[in-house]
C-alpha positions in Angstrom: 133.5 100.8 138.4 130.5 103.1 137.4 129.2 100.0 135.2 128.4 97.8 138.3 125.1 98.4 139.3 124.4 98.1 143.0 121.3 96.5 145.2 118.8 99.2 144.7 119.5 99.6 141.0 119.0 95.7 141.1 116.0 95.4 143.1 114.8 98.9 141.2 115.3 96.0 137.9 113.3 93.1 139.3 110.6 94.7 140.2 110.4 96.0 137.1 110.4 92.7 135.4 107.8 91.1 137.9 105.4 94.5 136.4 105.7 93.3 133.2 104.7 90.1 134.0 101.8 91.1 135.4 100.8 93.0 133.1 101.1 90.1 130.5 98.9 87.9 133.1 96.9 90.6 132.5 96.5 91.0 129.3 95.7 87.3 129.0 92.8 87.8 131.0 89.0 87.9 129.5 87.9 90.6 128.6 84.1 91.8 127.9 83.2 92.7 124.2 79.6 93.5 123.1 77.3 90.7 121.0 74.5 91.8 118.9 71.5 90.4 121.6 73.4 89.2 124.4 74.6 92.4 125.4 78.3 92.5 126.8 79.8 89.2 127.0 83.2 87.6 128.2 85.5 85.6 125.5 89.3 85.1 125.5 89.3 85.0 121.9 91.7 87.4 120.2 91.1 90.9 119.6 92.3 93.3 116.4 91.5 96.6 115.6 90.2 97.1 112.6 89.7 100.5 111.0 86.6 101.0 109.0 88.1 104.2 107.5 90.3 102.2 105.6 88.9 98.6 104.7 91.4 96.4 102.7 89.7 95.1 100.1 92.4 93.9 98.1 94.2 91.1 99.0 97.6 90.8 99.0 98.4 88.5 96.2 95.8 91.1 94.1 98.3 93.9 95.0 100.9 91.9 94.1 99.7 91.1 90.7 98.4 94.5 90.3 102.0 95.6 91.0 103.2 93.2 88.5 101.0 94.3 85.9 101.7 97.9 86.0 105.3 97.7 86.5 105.2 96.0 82.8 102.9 99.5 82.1 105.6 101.6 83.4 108.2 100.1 81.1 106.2 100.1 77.5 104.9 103.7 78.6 108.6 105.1 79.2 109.5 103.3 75.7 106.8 105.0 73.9 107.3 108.5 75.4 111.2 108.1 74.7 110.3 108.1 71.4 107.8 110.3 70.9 110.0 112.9 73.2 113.2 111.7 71.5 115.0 111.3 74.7 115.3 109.1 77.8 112.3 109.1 80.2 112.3 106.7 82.7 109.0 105.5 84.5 108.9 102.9 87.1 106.1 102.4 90.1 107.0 104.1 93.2 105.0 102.5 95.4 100.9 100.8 95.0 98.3 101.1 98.3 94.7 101.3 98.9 93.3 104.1 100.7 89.6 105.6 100.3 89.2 108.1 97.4 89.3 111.0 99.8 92.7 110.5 100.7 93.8 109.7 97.3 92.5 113.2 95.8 93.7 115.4 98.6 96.7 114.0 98.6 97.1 115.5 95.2 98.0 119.1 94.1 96.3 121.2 92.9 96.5 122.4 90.5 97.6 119.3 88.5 96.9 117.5 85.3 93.7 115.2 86.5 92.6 112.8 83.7 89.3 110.2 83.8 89.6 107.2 81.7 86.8 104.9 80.6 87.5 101.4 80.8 85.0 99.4 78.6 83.5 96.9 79.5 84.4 98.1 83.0 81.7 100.3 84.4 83.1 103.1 86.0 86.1 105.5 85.2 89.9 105.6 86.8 92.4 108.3 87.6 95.1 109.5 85.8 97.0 112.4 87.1 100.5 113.6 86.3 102.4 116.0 88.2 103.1 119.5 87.4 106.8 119.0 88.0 107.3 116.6 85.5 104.2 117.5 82.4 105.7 120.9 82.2 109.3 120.2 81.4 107.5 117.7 78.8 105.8 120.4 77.5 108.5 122.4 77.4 110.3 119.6 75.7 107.6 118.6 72.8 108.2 122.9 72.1 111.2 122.9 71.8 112.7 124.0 75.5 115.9 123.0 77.0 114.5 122.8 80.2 117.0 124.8 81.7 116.0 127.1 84.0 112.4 125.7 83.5 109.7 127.5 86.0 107.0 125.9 86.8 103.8 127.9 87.1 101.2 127.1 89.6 98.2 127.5 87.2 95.6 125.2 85.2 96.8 124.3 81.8 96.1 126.1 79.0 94.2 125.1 75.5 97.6 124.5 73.9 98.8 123.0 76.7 95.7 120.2 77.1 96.4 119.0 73.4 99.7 118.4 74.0 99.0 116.6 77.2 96.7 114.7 75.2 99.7 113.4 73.3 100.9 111.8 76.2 97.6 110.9 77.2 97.4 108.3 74.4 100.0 106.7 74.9 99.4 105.8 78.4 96.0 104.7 77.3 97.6 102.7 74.5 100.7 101.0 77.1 97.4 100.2 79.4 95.4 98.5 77.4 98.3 96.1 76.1 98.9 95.0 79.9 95.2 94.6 80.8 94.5 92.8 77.6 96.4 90.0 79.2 93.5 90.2 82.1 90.3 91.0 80.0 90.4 93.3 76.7 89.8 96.4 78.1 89.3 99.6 76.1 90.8 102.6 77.5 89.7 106.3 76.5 90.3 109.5 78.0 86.8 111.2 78.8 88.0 114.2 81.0 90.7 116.5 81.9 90.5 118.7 85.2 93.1 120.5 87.6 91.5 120.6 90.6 91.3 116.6 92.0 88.5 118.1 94.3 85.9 119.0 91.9 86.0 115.1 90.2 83.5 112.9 92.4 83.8 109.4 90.4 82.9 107.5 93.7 81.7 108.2 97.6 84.3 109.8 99.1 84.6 106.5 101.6 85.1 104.3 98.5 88.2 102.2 98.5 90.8 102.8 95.4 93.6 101.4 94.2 96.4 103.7 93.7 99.5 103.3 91.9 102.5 105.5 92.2 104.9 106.1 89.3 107.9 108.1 89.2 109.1 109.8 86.2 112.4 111.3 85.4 113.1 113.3 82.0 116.8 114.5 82.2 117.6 116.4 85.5 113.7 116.9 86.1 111.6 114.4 87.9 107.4 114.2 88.9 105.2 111.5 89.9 102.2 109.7 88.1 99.5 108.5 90.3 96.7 105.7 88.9 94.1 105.7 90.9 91.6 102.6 90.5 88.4 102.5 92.4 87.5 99.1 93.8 84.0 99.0 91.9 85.6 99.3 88.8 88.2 96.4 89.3 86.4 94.4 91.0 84.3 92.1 88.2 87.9 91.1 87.1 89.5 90.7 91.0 89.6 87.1 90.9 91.5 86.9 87.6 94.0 89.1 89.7 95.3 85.8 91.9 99.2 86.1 91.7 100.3 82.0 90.3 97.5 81.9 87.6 97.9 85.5 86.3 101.3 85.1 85.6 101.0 82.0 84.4 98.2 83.2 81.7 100.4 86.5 81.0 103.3 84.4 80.2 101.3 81.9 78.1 99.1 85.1 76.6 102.6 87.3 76.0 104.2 84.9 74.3 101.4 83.8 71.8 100.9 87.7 71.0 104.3 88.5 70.5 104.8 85.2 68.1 102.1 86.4 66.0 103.4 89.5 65.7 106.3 89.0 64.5 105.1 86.4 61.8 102.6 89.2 60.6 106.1 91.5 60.3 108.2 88.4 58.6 105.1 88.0 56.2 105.7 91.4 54.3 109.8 91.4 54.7 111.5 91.4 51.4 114.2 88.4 50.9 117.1 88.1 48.3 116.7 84.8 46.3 119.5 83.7 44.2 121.5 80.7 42.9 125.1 79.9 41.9 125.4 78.2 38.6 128.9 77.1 39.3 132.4 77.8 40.6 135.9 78.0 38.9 139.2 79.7 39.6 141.1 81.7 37.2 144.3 83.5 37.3 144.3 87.2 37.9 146.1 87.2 34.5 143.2 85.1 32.5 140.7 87.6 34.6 142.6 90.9 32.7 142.4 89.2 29.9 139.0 88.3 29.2 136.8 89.2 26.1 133.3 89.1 25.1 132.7 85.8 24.2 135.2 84.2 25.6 133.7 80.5 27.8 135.1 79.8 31.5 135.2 75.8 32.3 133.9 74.5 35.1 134.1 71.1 36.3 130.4 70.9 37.6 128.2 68.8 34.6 125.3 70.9 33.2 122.6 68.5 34.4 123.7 68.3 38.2 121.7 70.2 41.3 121.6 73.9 42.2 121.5 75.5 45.7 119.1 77.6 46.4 120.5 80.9 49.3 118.2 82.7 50.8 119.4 85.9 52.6 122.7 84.3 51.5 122.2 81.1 53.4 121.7 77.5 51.4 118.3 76.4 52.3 117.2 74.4 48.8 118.5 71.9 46.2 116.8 71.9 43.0 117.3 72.7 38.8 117.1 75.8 36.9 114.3 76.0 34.5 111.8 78.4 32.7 108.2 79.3 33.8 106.4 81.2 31.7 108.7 82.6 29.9 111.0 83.1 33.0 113.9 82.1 35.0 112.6 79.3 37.4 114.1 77.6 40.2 112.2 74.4 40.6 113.0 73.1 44.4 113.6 69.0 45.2 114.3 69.1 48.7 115.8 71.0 51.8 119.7 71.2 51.8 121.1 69.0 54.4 124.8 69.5 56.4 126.0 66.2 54.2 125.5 67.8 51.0 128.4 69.4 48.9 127.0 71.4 46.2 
């Protein structure tokens, strides 16, 4: 019976509920708020805090297509560094937030491999930096490690170390400006490498910036990749960055470069041409048998069509001829699934 409540614990409840009306009577209630020269005024409109520390600039469908944009930048920049690294790295965005430029470098390490881009014709530079965690064992790797019992030291990068990076480096730059090319043609060069976030001003400290988070994983070792992207830079090309009609133009803008891609390939690939004169069957006997000289009969008449394979597939009916002194093909029309020849 210890779950039946008694009077006082149900008098103890009511009263509670009639408090929490009152206080949402209360809450209804006009309140004063101050108006540039009027003073303090009374309204019942509704009230939000806002906090000027951290003004969203970016709307959401911008983060979303921003989100969509580099996810496809995660995927040819994992392909590329497979390659070049001959073994499976995996990059895919972690997560993508805005947040003023002093939160994004002291949220950081340090040191760490910090990397300014140039965007032409964007004025401004963006962020780059890649965690320890993960550019040593990649290091490691492009020398010829196992990564094994990999340590990682907590020091800037050394000479030999930088121009490996910058291996890397390139690729990134390369896997960004085929995404963004699908937005504006942007060029994308690295300008500057640093380990200590704190010493790179690009923008005022208060300055809102983009920042993407990647996560990469090489093998049993994993690191983040952070793209930072300051407002001011983006923002000539933020309303190109509405989610329907960016996807729409990617799609459209994919597909046309891809299709002329692979006809400048097909242009330059090499194709087997031949023709079959005729067909006859002999016995294996006959086939032992057979000298130099010696004339197979065929019952297809001298003067009727050839077929034309290409890559071993009929495409063409035509004659044999001579051009010039060589074997010619000369071509009458397209074979069709009727014809028997």
């Amino acid at each position: 019976m210890s779950d039946v409540l008694d009077q006082s614990e149900v008098d103890a409840l009511l009263a509670a509920v009639d408090d929490g009306d009152d206080s949402s009577d209360q809450s209804e209630e006009v309140v004063k708020v101050f108006s540039a020269g009027r003073g303090l005024v009374e309204t019942d409109a509704e009230i939000r805090n806002y906090d000027f520390k951290r003004p969203e600039r970016v709307s959401k469908d911008q983060m979303r297509a921003l989100e969509t944009l580099h996810d496809t930048f995660s995927r040819s920049f994992g392909a590329a560094l497979s390659g070049f690294l001959r073994t499976i790295m995996e990059v895919k965005v972690a997560n993508i937030e805005q947040m003023t430029y002093s939160e994004f470098t002291h949220s950081l390490p340090n040191p760490t491999c910090f990397n300014l881009l140039t965007a032409e014709p964007l004025e401004g530079n963006i962020c780059l930096e890649i965690s320890p965690l993960i550019i040593y064992p990649i290091i490691d790797r492009l020398l010829g490690g196992s990564n094994a019992d990999l340590f990682i030291p907590q020091r800037p990068l050394t000479a030999i170390e930088l121009r490996l990076v910058g291996k890397i480096i390139d690729r990134a730059v390369s896997s960004l400006g085929e995404v963004w090319e699908s937005v504006l043609p942007i060029s994308f060069k690295q300008q500057e490498t640093e380990s200590n976030p704190a010493l790179v001003q690009i923008v005022a400290p208060n300055e809102v910036v983009v920042v993407v988070g990647f996560e990469m994983k090489m093998g049993g070792r994993a690191g983040t990749m952070s793209l930072g992207i300051p407002y001011a830079v983006i923002e000539p090309v933020m309303d190109k960055l509405s989610s329907q009609s960016w996807a729409a133009y990617k799609k459209h803008s994919a597909s046309d470069k891809i299709r002329n891609r692979l006809a400048n390939h097909l242009e330059a690939a090499k194709l087997d041409v031949s023709t079959i004169l005729a067909d006859s069957s002999i016995k294996l006997t006959e086939l032992m048998n057979l000298q130099v000289g010696d004339i197979i009969t065929t019952e297809k008449p001298a003067s009727s069509p050839l077929t034309l394979s290409i890559g071993g597939k009929r495409k063409f009916i035509g004659h044999l001829g001579q051009y010039r002194g060589n074997r010619a093909f000369k071509v009458a029309r397209q074979i069709s699934p009727k014809d028997r020849v």
